[in-house]
N, C-alpha and C positions, 0 to 999 in steps of 0.2 A: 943690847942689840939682839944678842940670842933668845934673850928674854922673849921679845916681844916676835923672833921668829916662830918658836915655841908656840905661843898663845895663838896667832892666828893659822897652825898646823891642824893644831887641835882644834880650832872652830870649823874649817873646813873639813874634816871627819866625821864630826859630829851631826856638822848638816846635811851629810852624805848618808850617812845613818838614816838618818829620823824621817826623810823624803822617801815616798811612796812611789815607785816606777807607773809611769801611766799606761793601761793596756788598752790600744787602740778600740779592740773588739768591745770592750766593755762601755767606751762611748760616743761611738756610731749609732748614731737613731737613722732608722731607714725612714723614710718619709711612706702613708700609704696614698695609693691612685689617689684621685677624685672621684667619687661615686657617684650620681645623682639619683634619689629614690631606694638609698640601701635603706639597713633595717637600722643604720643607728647615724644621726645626723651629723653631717661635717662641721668641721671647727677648727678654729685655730688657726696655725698654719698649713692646714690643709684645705681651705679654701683659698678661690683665686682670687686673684683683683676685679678680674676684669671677664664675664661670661657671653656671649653672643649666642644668643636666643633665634631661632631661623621656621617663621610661621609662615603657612598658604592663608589670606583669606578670600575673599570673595568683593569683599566692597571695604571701604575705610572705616565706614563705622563700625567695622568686625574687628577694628585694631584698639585695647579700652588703655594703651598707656602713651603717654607724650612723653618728649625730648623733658629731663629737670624733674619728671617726678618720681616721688619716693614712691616703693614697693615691699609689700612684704614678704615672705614667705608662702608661697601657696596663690596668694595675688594675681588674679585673672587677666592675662598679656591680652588672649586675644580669644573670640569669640563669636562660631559664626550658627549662634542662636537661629536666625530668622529661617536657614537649611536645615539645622537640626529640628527644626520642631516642625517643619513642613514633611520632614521625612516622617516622624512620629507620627504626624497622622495618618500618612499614608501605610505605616506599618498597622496603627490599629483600624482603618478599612478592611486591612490586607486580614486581619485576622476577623472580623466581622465576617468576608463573607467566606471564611474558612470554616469558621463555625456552623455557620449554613449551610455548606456542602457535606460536612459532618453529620448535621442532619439528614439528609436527603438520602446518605448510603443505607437509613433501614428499608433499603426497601429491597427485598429478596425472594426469590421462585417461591419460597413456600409460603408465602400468601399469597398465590397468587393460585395455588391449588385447586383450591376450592371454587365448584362450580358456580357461574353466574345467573341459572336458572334455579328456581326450589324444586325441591322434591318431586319427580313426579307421581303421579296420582291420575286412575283410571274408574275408581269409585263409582262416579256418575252414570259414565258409560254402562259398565258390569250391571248398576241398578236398575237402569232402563231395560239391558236386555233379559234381567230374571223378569222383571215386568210383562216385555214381550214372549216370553216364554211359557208364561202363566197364561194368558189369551189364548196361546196354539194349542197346552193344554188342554184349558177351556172349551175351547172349539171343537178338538178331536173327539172329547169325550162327549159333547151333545150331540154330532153326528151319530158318534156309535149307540148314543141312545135313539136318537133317530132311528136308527133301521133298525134298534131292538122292537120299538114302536110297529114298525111297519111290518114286521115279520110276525106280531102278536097277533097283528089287526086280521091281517090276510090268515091267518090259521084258527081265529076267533069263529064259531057259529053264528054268523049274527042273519035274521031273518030276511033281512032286507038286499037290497045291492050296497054293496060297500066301495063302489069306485069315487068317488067323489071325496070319501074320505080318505082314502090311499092317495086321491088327487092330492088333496090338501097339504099330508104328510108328507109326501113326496116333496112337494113345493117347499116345504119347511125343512126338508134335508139338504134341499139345494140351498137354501141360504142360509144352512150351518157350513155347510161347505166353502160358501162363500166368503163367509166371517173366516173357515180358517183359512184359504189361500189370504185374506189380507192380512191375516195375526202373522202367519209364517212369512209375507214378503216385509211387515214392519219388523219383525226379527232382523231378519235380515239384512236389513236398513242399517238397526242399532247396531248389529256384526261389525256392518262394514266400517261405519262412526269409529268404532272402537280402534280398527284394523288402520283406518285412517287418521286417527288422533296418535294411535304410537306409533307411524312411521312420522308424524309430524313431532314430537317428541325424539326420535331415533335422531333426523335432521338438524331439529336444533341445538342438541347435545353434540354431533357432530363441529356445526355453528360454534355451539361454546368453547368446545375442547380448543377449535383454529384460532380462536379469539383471542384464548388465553394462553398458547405458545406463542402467537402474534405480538401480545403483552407482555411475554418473557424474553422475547429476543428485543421487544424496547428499552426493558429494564435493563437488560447486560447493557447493550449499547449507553444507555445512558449511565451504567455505574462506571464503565470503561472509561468515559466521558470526564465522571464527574473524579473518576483518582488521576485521570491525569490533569484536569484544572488543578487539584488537591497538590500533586507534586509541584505545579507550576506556583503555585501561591505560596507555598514552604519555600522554594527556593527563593522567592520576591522576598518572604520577611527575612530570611537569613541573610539577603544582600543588604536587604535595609537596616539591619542591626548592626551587618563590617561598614555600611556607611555611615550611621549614626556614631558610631565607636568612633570614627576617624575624625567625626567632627567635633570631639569634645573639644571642652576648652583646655588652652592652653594655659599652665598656672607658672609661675615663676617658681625658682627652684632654691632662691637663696634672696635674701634682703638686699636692696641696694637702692639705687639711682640709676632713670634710662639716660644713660649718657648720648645716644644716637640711636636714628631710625634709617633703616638706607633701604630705601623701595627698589627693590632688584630691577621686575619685572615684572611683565604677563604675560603667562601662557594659556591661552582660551578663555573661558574664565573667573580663570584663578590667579591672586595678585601674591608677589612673595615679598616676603620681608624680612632683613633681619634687624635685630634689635640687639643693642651691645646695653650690656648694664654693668656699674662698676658695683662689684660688692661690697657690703659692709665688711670693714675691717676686725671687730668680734663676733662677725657670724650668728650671733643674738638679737632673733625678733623673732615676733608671736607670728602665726599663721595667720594667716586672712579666712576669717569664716565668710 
């Protein structure tokens, strides 16, 4: 009898011994959150069962899953195409004719400098009145030959009477004379031409000068114009890209089954919905390309 108290003294020591005390801390596993869209994909037991998905659309056919069917990974829930691509076009108008108004700003005061009339030029004028000049010239000197004539003749011995030829000379002094009062009043003429061509040249230069600040205060106005359409059009495609952004598609986040669709409501319109999916139990399936 002691015998066998003995033996199972010793077996009980023994296995008191050889047993390892368990240290809580060392097998606690913390569990981590549930992420959706981190950088390393859930699994295990860290996925849920059961996920409820809560989409806006706009019409039913923008909802692409039913009650029973299987989905994958990435799996397009819901999608409301027929707005986003109507916005798209609208943003590349938006940028057509932004382009266009991009264009239209080279236009600036300094080409606008330069005069709209050519060069002027008095040439013509100048060459008529050395013309006229030459004539009066002309004239003054065969008068003064004239009465050099006449004052020879009358100082000449000539035998005879000599009135009739002083008549003659005489006559012919008046119509050098005559030639030059009309040479000196066509000078005169061409003077005034000249005098009268560059105040009509002074005039239209003036003309020009009003035309082309005229021309300058349209251009501000129309650049002024045309940067704030520019602002307004930047601000149009920036709202249509946080529109477009918002109407991407919605992708499933995890493999499963839609277990249920519950159509909330509608507010304006916009129709809501949520979508309950049970997930896959190993978390394993391929994305949906």
């Amino acid at each position: 009898m002691k015998l066998w108290l003995l033996i199972i003294t010793l077996t009980i020591l023994t296995a008191c011994k050889t047993a390892a005390p368990t240290n809580p801390a060392e097998t606690a596993q913390t569990e981590k959150p549930l992420t959706i869209g981190g950088e390393k994909p859930v699994s295990g037991d860290t996925l849920p069962t059961e996920i409820k998905i809560r989409v806006t659309i706009s019409r039913p056919t923008d909802l692409r899953v039913k009650v029973g069917q299987k989905i994958k990974t990435g799996a397009v829930i819901a999608d409301r195409a027929s707005e986003r691509n109507a916005l798209e076009a609208q943003k590349q108008q938006a940028e057509l004719a932004l382009e266009r108004m991009k264009k239209l700003m080279w236009l600036k005061d300094e080409n606008l400098e330069k005069p709209i009339l050519p060069d002027a030029s008095f040439a013509e004028y100048e060459a008529t009145i050395n013309r006229a000049s030459v004539l009066v010239e002309a004239a003054k000197r065969a008068i003064s030959l004239q009465k050099s004539r006449i004052e020879q003749i009358e100082s000449l011995p000539f035998p005879g009477d000599v009135s009739k030829i002083k008549q003659h000379e005489s006559a012919r002094l008046e119509l050098f004379k005559g030639e030059l009062l009309a040479a000196e009043s066509n000078l005169n003429l061409e003077r005034a031409k000249l005098e009268t061509a560059k105040a009509n040249r002074s005039y239209a230069e003036q003309k020009d000068r009003l035309e082309i600040n005229k021309t300058k205060i349209t251009v501000r106005e129309q650049r002024i114009t045309l940067e704030a359409n520019i602002t307004q059009i930047e601000a149009q495609i920036v709202n249509l890209n946080v529109q477009i952004v918002a109407l991407s598609a919605v992708r499933a986040p995890f493999a499963g089954t839609v277990k249920k669709i519950n159509w909330e409501g509608q507010t304006n319109a916009e129709i809501n919905v949520v979508i309950t999916v049970d997930v896959d139990d190993d978390g394993k399936s391929e994305s949906a390309k």
